[in-house]
C-alpha atoms as a printed R data frame, in Angstrom:
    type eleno elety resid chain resno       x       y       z
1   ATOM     1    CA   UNK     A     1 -17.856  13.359  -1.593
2   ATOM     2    CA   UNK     A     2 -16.645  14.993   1.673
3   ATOM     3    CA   UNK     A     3 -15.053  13.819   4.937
4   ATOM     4    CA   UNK     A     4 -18.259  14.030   7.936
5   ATOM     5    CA   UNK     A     5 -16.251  12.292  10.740
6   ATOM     6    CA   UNK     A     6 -12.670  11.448  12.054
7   ATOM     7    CA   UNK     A     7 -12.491   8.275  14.895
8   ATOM     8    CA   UNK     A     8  -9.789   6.584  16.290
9   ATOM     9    CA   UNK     A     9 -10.154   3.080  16.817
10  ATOM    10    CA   UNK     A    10  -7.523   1.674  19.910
11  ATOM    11    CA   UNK     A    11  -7.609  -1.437  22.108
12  ATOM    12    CA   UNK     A    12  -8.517  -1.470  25.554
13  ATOM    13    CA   UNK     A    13  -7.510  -4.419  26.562
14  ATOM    14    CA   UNK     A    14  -3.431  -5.711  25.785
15  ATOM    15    CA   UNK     A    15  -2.897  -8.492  23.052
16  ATOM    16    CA   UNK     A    16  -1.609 -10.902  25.059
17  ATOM    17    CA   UNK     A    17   1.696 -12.389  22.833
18  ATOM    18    CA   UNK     A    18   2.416 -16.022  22.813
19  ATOM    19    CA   UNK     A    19   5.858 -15.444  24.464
20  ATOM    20    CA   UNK     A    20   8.091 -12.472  25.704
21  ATOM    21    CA   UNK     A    21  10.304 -10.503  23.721
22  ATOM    22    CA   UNK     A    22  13.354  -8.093  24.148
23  ATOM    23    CA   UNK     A    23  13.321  -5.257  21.489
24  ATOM    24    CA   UNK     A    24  17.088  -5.113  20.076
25  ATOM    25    CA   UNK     A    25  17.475  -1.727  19.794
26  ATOM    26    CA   UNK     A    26  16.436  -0.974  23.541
27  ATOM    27    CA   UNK     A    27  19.607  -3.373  24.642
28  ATOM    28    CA   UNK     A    28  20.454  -3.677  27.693
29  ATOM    29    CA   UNK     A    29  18.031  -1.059  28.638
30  ATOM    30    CA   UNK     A    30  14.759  -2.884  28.164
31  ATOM    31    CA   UNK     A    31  11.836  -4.987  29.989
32  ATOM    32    CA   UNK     A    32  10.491  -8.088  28.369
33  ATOM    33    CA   UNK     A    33   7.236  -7.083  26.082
34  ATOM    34    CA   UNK     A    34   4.678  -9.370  26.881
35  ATOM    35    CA   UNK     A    35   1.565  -7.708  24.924
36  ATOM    36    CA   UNK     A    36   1.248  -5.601  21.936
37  ATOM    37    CA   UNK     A    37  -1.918  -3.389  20.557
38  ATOM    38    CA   UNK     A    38  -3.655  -1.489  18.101
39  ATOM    39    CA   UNK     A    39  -5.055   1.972  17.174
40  ATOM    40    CA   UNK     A    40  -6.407   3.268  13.605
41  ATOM    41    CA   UNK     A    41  -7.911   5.677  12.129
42  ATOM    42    CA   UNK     A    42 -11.734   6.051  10.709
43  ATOM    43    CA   UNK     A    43 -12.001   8.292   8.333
44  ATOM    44    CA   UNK     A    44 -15.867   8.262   7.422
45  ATOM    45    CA   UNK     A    45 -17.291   9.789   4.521
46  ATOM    46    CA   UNK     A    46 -21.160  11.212   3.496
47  ATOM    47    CA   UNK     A    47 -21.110   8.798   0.762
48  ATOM    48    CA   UNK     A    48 -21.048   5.705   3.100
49  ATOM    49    CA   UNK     A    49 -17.039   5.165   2.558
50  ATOM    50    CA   UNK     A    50 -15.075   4.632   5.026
51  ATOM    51    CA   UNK     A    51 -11.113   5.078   4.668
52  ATOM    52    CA   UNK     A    52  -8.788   3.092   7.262
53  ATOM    53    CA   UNK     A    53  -5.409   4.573   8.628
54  ATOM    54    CA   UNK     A    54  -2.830   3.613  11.640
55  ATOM    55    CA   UNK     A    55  -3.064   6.202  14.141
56  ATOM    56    CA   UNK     A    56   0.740   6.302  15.347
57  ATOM    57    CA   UNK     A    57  -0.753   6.703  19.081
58  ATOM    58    CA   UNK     A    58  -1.164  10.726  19.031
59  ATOM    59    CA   UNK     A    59  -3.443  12.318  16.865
60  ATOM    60    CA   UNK     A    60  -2.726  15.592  14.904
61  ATOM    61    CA   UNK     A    61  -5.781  17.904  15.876
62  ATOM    62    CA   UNK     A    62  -4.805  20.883  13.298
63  ATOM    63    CA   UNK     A    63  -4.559  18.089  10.414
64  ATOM    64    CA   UNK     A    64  -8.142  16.418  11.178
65  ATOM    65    CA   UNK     A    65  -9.376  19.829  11.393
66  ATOM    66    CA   UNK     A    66  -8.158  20.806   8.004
67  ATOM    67    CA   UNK     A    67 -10.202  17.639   6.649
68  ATOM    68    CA   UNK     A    68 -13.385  18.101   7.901
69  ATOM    69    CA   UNK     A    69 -16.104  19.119   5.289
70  ATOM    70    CA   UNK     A    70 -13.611  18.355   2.555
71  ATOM    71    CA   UNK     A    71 -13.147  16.076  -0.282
72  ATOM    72    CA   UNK     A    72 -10.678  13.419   0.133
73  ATOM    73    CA   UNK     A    73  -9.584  13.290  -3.087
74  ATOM    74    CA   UNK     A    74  -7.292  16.516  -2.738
75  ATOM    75    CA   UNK     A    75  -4.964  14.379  -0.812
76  ATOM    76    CA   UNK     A    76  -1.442  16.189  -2.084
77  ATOM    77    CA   UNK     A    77  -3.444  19.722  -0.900
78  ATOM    78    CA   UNK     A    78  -3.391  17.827   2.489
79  ATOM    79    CA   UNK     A    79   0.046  16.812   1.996
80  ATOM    80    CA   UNK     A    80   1.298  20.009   1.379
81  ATOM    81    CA   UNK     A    81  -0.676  21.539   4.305
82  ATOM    82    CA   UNK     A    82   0.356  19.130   6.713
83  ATOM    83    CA   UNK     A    83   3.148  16.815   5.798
84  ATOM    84    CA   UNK     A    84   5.779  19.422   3.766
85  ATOM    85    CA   UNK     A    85   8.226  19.562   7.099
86  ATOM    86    CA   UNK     A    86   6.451  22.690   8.692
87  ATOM    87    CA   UNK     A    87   6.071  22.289  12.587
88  ATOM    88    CA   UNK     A    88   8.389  19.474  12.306
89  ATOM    89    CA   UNK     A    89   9.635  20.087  15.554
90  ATOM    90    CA   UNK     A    90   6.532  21.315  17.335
91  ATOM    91    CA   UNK     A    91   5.253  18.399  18.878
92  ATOM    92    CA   UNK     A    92   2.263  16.984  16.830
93  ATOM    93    CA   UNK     A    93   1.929  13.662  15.609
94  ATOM    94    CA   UNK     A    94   2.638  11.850  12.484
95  ATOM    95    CA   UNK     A    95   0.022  12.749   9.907
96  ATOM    96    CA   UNK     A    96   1.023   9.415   7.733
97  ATOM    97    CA   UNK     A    97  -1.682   7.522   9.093
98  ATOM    98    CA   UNK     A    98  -4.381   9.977   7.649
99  ATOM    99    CA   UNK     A    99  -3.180  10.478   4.665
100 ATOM   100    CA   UNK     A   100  -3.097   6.652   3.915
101 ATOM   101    CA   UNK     A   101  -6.690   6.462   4.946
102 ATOM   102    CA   UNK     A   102  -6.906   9.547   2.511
103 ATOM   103    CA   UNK     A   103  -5.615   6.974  -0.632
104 ATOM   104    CA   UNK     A   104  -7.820   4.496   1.041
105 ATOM   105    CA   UNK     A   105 -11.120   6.344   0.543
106 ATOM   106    CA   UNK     A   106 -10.216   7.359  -3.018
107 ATOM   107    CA   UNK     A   107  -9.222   3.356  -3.780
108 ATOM   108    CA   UNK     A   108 -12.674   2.164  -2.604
109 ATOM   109    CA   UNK     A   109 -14.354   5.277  -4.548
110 ATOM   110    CA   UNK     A   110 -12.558   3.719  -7.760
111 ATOM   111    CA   UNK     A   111 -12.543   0.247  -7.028
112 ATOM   112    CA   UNK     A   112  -8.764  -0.233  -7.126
113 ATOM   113    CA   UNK     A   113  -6.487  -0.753  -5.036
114 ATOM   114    CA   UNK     A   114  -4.244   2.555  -4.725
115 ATOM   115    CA   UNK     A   115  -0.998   0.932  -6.758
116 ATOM   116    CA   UNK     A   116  -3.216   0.588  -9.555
117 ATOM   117    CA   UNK     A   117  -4.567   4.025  -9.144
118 ATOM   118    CA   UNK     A   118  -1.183   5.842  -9.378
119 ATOM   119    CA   UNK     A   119   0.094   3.946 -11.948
120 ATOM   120    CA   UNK     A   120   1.283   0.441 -11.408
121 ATOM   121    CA   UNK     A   121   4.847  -0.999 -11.753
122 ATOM   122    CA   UNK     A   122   4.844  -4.614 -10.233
123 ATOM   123    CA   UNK     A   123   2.082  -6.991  -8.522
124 ATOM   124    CA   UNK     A   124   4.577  -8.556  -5.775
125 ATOM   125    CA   UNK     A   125   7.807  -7.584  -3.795
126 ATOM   126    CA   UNK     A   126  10.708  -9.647  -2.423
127 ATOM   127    CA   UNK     A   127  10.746 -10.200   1.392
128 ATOM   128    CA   UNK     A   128  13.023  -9.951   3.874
129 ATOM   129    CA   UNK     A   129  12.476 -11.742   7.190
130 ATOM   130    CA   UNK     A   130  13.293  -8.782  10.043
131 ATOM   131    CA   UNK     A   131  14.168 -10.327  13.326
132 ATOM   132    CA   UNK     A   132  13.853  -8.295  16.036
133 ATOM   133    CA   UNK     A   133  15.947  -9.590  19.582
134 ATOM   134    CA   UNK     A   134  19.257 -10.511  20.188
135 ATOM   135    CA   UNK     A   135  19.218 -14.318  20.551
136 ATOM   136    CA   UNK     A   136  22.260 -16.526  20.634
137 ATOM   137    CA   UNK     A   137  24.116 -17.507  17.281
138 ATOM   138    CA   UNK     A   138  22.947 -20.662  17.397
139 ATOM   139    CA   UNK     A   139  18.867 -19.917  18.028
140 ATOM   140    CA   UNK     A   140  19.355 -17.546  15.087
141 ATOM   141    CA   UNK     A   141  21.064 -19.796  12.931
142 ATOM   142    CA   UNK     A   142  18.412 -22.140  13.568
143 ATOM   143    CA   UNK     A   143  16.030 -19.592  12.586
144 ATOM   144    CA   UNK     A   144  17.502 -18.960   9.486
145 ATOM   145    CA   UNK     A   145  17.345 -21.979   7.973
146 ATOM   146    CA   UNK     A   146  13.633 -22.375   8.861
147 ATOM   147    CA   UNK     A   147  12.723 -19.140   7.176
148 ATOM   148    CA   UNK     A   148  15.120 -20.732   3.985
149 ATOM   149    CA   UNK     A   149  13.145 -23.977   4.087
150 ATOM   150    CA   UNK     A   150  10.025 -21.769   3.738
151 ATOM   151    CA   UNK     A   151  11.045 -20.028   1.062
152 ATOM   152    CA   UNK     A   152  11.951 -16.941   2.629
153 ATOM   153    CA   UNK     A   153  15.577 -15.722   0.499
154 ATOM   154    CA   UNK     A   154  16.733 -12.500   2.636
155 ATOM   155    CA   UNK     A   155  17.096 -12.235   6.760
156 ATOM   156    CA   UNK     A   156  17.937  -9.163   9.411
157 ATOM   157    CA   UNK     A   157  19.887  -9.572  12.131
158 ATOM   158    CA   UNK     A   158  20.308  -7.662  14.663
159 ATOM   159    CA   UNK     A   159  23.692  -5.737  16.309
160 ATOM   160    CA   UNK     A   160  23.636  -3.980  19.502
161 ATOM   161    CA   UNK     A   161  25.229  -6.222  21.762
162 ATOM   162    CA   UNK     A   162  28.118  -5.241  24.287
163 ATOM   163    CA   UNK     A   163  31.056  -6.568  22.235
164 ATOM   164    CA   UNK     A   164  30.551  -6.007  18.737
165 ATOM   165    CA   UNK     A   165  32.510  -8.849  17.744
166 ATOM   166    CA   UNK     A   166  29.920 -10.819  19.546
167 ATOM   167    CA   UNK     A   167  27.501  -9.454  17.016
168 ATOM   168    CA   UNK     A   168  29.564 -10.688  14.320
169 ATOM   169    CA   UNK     A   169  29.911 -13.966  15.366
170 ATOM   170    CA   UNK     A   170  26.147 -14.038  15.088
171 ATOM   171    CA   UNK     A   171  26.586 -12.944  11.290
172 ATOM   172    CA   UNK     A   172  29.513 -16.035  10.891
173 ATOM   173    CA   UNK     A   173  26.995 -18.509  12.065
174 ATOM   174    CA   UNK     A   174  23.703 -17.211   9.858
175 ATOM   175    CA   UNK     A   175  26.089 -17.717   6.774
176 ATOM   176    CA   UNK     A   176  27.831 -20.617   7.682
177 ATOM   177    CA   UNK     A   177  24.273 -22.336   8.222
178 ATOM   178    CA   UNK     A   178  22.512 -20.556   4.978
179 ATOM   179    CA   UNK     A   179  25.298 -21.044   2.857
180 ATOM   180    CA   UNK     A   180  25.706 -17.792  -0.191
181 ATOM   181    CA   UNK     A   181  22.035 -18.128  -1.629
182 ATOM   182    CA   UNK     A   182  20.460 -16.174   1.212
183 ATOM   183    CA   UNK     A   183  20.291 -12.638   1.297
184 ATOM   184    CA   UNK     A   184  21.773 -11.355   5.019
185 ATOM   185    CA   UNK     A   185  21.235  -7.397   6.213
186 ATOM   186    CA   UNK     A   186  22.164  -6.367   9.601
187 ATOM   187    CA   UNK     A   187  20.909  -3.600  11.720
188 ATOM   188    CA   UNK     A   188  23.051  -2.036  14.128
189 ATOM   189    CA   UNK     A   189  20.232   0.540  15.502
190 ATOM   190    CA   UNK     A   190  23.092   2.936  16.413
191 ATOM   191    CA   UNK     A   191  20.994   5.867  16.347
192 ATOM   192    CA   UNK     A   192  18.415   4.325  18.986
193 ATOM   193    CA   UNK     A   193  18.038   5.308  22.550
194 ATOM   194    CA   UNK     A   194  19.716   3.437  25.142
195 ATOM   195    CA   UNK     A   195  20.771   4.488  28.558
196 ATOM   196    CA   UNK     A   196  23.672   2.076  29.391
197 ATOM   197    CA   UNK     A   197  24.851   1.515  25.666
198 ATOM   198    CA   UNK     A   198  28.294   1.493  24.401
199 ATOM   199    CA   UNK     A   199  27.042   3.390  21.105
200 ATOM   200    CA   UNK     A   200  29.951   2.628  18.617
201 ATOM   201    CA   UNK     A   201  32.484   5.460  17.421
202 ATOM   202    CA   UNK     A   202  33.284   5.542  13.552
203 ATOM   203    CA   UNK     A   203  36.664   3.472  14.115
204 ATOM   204    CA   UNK     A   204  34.092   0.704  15.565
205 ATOM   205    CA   UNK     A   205  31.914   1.161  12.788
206 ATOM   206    CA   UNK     A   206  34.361   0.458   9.991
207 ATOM   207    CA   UNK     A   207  35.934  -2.317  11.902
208 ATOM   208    CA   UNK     A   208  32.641  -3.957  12.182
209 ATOM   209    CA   UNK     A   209  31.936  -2.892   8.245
210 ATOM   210    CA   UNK     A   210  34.794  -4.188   6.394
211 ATOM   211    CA   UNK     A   211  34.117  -7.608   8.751
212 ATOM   212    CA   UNK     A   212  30.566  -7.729   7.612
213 ATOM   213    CA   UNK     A   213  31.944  -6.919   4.007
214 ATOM   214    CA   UNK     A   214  34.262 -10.417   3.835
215 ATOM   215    CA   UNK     A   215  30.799 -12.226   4.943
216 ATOM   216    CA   UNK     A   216  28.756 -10.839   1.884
217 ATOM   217    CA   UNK     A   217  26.013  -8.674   4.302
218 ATOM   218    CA   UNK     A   218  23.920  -6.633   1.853
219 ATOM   219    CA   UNK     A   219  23.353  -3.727   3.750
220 ATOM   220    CA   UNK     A   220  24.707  -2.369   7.014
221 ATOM   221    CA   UNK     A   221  21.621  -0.105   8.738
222 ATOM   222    CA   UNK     A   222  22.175   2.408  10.324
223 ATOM   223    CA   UNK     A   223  25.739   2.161  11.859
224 ATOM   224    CA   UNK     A   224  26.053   5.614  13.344
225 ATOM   225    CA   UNK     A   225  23.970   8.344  14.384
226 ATOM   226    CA   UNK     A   226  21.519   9.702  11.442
227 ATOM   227    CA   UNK     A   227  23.219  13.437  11.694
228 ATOM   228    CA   UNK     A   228  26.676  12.420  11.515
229 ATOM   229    CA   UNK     A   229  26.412  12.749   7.548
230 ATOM   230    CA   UNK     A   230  29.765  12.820   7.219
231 ATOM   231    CA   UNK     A   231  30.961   9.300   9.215
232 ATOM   232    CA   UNK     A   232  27.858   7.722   7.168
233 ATOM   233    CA   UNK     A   233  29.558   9.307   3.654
234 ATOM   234    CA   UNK     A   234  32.853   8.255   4.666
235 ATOM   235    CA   UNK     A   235  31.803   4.666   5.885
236 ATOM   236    CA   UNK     A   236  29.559   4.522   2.360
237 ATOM   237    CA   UNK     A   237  32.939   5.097   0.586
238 ATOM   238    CA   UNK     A   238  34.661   2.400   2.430
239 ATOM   239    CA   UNK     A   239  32.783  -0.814   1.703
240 ATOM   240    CA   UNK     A   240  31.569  -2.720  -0.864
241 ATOM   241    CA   UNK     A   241  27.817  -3.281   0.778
242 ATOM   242    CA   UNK     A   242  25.317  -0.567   1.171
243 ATOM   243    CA   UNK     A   243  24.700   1.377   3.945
244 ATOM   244    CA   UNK     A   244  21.465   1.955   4.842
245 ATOM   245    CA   UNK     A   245  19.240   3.968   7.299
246 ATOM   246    CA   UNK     A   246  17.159   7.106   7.665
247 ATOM   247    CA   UNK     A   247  13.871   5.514   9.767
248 ATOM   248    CA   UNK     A   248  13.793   8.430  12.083
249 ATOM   249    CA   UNK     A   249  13.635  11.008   9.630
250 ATOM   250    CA   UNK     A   250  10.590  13.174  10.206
251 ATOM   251    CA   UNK     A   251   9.644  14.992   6.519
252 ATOM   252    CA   UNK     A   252  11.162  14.032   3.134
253 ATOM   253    CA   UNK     A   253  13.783  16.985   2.934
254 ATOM   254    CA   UNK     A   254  15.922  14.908   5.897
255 ATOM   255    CA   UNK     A   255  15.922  12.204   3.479
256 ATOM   256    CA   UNK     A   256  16.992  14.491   0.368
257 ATOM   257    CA   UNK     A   257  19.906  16.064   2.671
258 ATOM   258    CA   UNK     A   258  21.269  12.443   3.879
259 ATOM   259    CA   UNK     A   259  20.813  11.228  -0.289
260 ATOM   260    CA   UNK     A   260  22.891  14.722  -1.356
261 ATOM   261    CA   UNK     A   261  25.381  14.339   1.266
262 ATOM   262    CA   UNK     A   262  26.366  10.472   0.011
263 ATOM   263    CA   UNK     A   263  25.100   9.542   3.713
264 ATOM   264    CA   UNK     A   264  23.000   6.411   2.636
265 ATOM   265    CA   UNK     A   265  23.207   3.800  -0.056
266 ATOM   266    CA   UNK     A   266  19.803   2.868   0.968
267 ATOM   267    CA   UNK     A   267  16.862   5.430   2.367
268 ATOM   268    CA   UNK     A   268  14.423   3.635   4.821
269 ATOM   269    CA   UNK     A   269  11.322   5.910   4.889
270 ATOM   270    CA   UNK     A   270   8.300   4.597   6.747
271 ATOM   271    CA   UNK     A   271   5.108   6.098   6.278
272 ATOM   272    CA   UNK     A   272   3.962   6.739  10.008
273 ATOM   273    CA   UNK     A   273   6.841   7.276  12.270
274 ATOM   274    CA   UNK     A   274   7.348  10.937   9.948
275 ATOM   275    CA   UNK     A   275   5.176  12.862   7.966
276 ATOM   276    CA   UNK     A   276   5.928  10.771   4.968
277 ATOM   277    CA   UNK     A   277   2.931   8.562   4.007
278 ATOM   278    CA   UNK     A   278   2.192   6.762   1.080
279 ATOM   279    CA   UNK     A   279   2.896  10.102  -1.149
280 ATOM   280    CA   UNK     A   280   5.938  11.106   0.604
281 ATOM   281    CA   UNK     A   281   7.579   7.059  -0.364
282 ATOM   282    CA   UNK     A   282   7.115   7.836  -3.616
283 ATOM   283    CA   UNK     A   283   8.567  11.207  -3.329
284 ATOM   284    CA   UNK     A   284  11.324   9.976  -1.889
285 ATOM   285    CA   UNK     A   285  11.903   7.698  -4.766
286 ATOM   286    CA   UNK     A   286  12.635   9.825  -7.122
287 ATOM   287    CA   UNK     A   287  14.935  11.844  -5.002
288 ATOM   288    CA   UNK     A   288  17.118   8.604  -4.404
289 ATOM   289    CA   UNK     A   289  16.691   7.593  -8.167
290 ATOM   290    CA   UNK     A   290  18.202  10.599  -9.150
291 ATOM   291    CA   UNK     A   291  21.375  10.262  -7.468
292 ATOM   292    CA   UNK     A   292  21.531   6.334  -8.039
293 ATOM   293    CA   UNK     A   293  20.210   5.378  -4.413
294 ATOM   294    CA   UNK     A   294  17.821   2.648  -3.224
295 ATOM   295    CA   UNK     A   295  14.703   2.839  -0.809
296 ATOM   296    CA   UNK     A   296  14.074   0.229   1.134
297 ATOM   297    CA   UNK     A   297  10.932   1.550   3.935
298 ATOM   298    CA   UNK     A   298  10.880   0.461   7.383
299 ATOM   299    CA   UNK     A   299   8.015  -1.047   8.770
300 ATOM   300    CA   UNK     A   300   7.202  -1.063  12.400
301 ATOM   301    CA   UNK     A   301   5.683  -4.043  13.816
302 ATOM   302    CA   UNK     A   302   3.235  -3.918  16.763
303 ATOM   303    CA   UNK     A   303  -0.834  -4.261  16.686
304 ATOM   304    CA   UNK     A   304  -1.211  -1.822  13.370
305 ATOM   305    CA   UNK     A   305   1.879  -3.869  11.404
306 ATOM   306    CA   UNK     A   306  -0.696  -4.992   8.697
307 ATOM   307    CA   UNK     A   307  -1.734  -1.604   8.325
308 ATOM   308    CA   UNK     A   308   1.735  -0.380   7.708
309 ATOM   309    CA   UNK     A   309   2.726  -3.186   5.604
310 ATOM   310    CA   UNK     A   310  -0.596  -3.294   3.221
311 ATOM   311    CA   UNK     A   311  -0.031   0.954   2.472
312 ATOM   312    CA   UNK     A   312   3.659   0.421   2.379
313 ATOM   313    CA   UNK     A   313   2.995  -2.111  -0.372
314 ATOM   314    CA   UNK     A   314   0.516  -0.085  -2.401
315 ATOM   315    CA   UNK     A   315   3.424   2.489  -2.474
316 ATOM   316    CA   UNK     A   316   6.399   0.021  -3.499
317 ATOM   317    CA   UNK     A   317   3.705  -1.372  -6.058
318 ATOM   318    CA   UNK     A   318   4.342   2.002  -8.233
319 ATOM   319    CA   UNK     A   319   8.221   2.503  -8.036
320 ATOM   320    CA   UNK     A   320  11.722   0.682  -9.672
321 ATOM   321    CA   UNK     A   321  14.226   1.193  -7.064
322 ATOM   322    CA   UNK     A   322  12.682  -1.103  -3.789
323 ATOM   323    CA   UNK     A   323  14.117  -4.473  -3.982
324 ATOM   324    CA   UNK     A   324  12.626  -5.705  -0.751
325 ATOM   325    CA   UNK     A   325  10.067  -5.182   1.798
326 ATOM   326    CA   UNK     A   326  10.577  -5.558   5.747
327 ATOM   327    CA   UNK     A   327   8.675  -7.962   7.287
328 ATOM   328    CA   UNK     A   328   8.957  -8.510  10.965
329 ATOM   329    CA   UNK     A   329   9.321 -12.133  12.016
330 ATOM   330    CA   UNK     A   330  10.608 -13.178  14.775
331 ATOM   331    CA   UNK     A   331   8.652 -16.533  16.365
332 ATOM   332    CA   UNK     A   332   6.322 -16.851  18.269
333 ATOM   333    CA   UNK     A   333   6.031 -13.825  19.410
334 ATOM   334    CA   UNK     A   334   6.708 -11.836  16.619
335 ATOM   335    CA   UNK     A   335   4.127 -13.776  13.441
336 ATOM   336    CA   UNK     A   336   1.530 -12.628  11.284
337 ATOM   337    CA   UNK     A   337  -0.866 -13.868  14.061
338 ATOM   338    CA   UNK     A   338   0.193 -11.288  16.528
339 ATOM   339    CA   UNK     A   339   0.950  -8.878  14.561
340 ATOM   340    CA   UNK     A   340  -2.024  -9.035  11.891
341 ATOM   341    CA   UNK     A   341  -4.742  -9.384  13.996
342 ATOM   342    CA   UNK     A   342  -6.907  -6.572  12.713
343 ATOM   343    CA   UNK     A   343  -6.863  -7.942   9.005
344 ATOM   344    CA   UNK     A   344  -9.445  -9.960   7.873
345 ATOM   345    CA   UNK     A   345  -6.802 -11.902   5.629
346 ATOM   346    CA   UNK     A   346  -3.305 -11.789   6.921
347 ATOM   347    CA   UNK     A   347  -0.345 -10.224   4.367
348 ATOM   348    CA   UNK     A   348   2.223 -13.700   3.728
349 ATOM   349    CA   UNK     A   349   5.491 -14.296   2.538
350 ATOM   350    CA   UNK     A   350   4.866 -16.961  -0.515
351 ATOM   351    CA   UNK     A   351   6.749 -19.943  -0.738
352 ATOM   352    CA   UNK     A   352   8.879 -18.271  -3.454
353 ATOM   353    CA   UNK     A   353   9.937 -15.436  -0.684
354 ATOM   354    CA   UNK     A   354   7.553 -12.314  -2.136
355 ATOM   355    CA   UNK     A   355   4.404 -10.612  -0.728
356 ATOM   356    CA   UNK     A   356   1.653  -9.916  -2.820
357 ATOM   357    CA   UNK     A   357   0.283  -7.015  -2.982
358 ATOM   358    CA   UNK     A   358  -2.936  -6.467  -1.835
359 ATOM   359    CA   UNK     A   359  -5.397  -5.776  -4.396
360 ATOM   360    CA   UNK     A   360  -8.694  -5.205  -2.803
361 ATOM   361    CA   UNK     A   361  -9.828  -2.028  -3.464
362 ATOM   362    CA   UNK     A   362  -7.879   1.639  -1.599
363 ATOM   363    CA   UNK     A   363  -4.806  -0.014   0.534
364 ATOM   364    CA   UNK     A   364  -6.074  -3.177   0.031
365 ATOM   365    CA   UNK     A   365  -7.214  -5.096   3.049
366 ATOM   366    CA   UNK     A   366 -10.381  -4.893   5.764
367 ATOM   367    CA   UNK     A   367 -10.234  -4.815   9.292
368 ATOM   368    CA   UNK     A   368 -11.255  -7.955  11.043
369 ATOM   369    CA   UNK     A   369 -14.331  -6.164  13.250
370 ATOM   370    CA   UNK     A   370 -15.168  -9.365  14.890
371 ATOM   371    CA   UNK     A   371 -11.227 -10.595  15.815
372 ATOM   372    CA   UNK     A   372 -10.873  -6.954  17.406
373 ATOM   373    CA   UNK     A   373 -14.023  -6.755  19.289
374 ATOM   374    CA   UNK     A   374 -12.693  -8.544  22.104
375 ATOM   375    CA   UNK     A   375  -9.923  -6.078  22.828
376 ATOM   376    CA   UNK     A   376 -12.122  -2.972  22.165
């Protein structure tokens, strides 16, 4: 088999959402969002299949030219070439997104879905609920219990508001109205860009921590900046919950320097925003196994969120140490509606709070051609 063509598939026309929404970690520095969209890669073959990636907005020119004419299956040779950390810095995008359509191809080719392929460890994954704004205590409360009446067992909240004990009066109300049988993680999104931000200094940090500590939070994300290794290791130290972060690392070496340095309880790799991919997840893995760590990937939300969350899954399906996946919900704007449009079948929380993984054959889920013709 060998790779004859390379096409990206994008929107030309917005995805109108239901209602506007305020990204958290852009506070107060942000306009409404009022659409979302979609791009992917096509990766077509000259045996009539056809592998499916995100495209992360920018293509990588040097990595489509290195698969051209070549089998698919020798996805870790395109790893290596193009994923190892080389160039990090020079300006090309993520080549994630390729690689996944890579696993995809070879999935189809054996009629398994990729988890299965590598070596399977588990069929399903716990949930938790990612909210995404900075709504009042008592909208979010309310929230909250809807996702707990669902089924739904674990919740993110979001921190980044002027007065950090405002944030954590947000955090009093979730677990006053939950009660102790639902899982809360916060995400303080301190190493996000924001122009007029109050960006908190360690002292604020462990303030906030050992408050967030008294109200049983599971994790704390990312709480500082990702290169202060050293406030991270200290504030680890500190608390009883984990701290978690690592989202904007670009290659898997970032990851093993943060895991070495005691920086992060939990490592959240996601497969497109870096050269990470489905590989570089379970690369990352073993790193954190090794020094008693947990990985818990970030998923961005947006058009292509299906497509992130069915290859994130397919790589959680084959490791130990993942106790939960991220799935962005934040209503109405933020639902599987919006955000799965280019699935044929949508990727659910069950009423028991886990997501299935999807066991169609390569990263197991088609594109909806007809639901994305409009916009194309």
């Amino acid at each position: 088999m060998k790779i004859t063509k390379i096409e990206v598939v994008s929107n030309r026309k917005p995805i109108v959402l239901p209602e506007a929404w305020r990204p958290a970690w852009n506070e107060p520095d942000v306009k409404p969002a009022k659409s979302t969209g979609f791009s992917f890669y096509k990766v077509y073959t000259d045996e009539d299949i056809v592998g499916v990636g995100p495209c992360p907005g920018r293509t990588n020119r040097f990595a489509e030219s290195t698969l051209i004419g070549q089998d698919p299956a020798y996805i870790h040779r395109f790893w290596e070439t193009n994923m190892r950390g080389r160039g990090a810095n020079l300006g090309s995008g993520s080549c994630g997104g390729l690689e996944i359509a890579l696993w995809d191809i070879v999935g189809k080719a054996a009629n398994k879905p990729v988890y299965r392929l590598l070596g399977a460890y588990r069929d399903r994954v716990m949930a938790y609920a990612a909210t995404a704004q900075l709504e009042s205590a008592e909208e979010l409360a309310r929230k909250a219990v809807e996702f707990k009446k669902s089924g739904i067992k674990a919740i993110k909240l979001r921190l980044h508001r002027p007065r950090p004990e405002d944030d954590l009066e947000v955090v009093r109300a979730v677990r006053e109205a939950v009660g102790d049988d639902m899982t809360i993680t916060v995400d303080a999104n301190q190493n996000n860009v924001s122009i007029t931000y109050n960006y908190w200094s360690r002292r604020t940090a462990f303030k906030v921590a050992r408050e967030l500590d008294m109200l049983d939070v599971y994790w704390l994300e990312e709480p500082l900046a990702r290169t202060d290794f050293e406030g991270l290791a200290e504030l680890s130290d500190a608390v009883d919950m984990h701290i978690a972060g690592g989202e904007h690392c670009t290659n898997i070496y970032e990851f093993r320097d943060t895991l070495f340095a005691g920086a992060y309880d939990i490592v959240q790799p996601d497969v497109i925003l870096g050269n990470i991919g489905i590989a570089g997840i379970r690369k990352i893995s073993v790193i954190a196994d090794s020094v008693g760590r947990l990985v818990v990937p970030h998923v961005c939300g947006g058009g292509n969120n299906g497509l992130y969350l069915a290859a994130t899954l397919q790589a959680l399906g084959t490791i130990s140490n993942c106790p939960f996946i991220e799935y962005t919900l934040d209503p109405p704007a933020l639902t599987s509606e919006t955000l799965q449009l280019l699935l044929k079948e949508p990727i659910l929380i069950d009423e028991e709070g886990f997501v299935e993984i999807p066991k169609k054959p390569g990263i197991g889920v088609e594109i909806n051609e007809e639901a994305i013709a409009e916009y194309i």
